[in-house]
N, C-alpha and C positions, 0 to 999 in steps of 0.2 A: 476175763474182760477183754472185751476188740480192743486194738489197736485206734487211736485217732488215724479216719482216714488221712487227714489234712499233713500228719506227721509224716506219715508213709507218704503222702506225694511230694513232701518237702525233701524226703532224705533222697527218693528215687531220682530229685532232678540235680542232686549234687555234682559238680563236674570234678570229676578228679584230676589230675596232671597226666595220663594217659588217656583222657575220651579225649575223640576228634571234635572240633568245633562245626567246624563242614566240609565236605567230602577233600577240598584241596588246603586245609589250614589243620596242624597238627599242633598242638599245645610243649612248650617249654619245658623241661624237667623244672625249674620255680617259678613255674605261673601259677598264681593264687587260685587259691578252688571259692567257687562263684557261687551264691545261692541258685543259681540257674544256666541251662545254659545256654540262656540269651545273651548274658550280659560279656560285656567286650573287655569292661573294665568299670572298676567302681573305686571311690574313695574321698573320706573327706577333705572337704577342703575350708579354709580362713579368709576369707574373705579380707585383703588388706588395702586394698583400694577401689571407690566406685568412681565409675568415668573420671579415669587418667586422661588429661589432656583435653578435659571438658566435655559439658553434656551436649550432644550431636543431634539429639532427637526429640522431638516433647515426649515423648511416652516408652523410649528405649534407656535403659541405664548398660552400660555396659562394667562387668566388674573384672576384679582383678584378682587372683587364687591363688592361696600356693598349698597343695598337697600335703595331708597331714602324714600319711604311710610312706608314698614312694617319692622321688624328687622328682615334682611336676610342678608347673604354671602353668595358671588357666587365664584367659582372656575369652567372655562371656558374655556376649546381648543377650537379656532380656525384656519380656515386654511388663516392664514397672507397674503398672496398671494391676497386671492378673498375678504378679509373684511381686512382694517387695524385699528386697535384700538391704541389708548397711553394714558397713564398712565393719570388720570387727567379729559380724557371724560368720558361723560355721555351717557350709552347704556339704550335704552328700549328693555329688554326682554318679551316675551310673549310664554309660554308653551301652546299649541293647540293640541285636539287630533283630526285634521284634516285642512284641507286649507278650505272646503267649508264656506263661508260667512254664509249659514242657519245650520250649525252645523251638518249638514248629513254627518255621520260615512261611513267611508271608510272601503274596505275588503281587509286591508292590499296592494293593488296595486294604488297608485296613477297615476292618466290616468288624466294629463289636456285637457280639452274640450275647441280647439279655442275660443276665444274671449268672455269667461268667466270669470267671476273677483271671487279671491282666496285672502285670508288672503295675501299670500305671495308677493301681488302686491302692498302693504303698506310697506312692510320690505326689506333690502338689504340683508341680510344671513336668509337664514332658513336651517335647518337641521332636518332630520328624523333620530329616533332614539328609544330605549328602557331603560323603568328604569330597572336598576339592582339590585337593593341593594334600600331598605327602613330600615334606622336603627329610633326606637326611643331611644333617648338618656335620656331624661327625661319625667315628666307626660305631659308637653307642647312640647317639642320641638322634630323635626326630622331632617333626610340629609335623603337628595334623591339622590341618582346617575344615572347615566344614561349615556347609550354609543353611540355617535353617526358615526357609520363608525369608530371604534377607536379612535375619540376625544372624550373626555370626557367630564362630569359636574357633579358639587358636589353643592347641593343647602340647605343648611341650617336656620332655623327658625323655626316659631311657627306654628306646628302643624296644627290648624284652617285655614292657609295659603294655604299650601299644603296637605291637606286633599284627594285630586281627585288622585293625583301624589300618584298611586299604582304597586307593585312590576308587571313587566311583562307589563305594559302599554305601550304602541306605541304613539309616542307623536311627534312632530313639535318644534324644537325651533327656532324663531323667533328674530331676533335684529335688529335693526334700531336706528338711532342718539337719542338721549335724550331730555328732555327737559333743553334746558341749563341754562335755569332762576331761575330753583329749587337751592334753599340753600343745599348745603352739610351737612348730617346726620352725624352725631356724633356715 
């Protein structure tokens, strides 16, 4: 019996801790291996507070995250309307710097090709967007900003995390339900 093709394109686009990401970004000895290798960084997150400090927008919720694997916070717009989130679930996000499944870099125009499967056919919000601002705060740790169409995101942690997530980078964010079985981080 053949192999499922689907499995063999699954295990082929695994990234291990020695593949390059792109020609000048080299991967950590414990940076997590990624179903793809588009993605920058993925993980769920808790959802513990929506619009801290009040709602700003009629149709903007911005939330508030904290990282179920690595020590991260997220500060999150999105548009309430097309995704609704409360206080309490659990989002998987995933930063990508492209939809294609084989990690093939985009020329800034994404052009979906009929009846082709894209990161974005596992997720219910994605967003194209730019980081703006990379501060490091201390010898470990960073925020990343980034604007997507005017909604924003603030992602904060350990440096080793977000190491790919560079100023001026064009990136995908991605959310989808959580997994709701994971214990809440502390």
């Amino acid at each position: 019996m053949d192999p499922d093709p689907s499995i063999i394109a699954a295990q082929s686009n695994l990234l291990t801790p020695h593949d390059p990401i792109d020609d000048d970004d080299k991967l950590v000895e414990d940076e997590v291996v990624f179903a793809s290798k588009s993605f920058l960084f993925e993980d769920d997150f808790y959802v513990m507070a929506m619009n801290p400090g009040g709602k700003k927008f009629d149709r903007v919720n911005r939330l508030q995250a904290k990282a179920n694997t690595f020590e991260m916070e997220l500060l999150l717009d999105i548009h309430s309307e097309l995704y609704q989130v409360r206080q309490g679930d659990r989002i998987n996000v995933a930063i990508a710097t492209t939809l294609s499944l084989d990690g093939g870099q985009e020329d800034g125009n994404y052009v979906p090709i009929e009846g082709e499967l894209t990161l974005a056919d596992d997720y219910k919000y994605v967003m194209h967007g730019r980081v703006f601002k990379h501060e490091q705060y201390s010898a470990s740790h960073v925020q990343i900003s980034a604007s997507f169409g005017g909604l924003l995101m603030r992602l904060t942690g350990e440096l080793r995390h977000l190491l790919h997530l560079k100023l001026d980078r064009c990136i995908y964010l991605l959310l989808r339900e959580g997994n709701q079985k994971l214990p809440m981080t502390n």
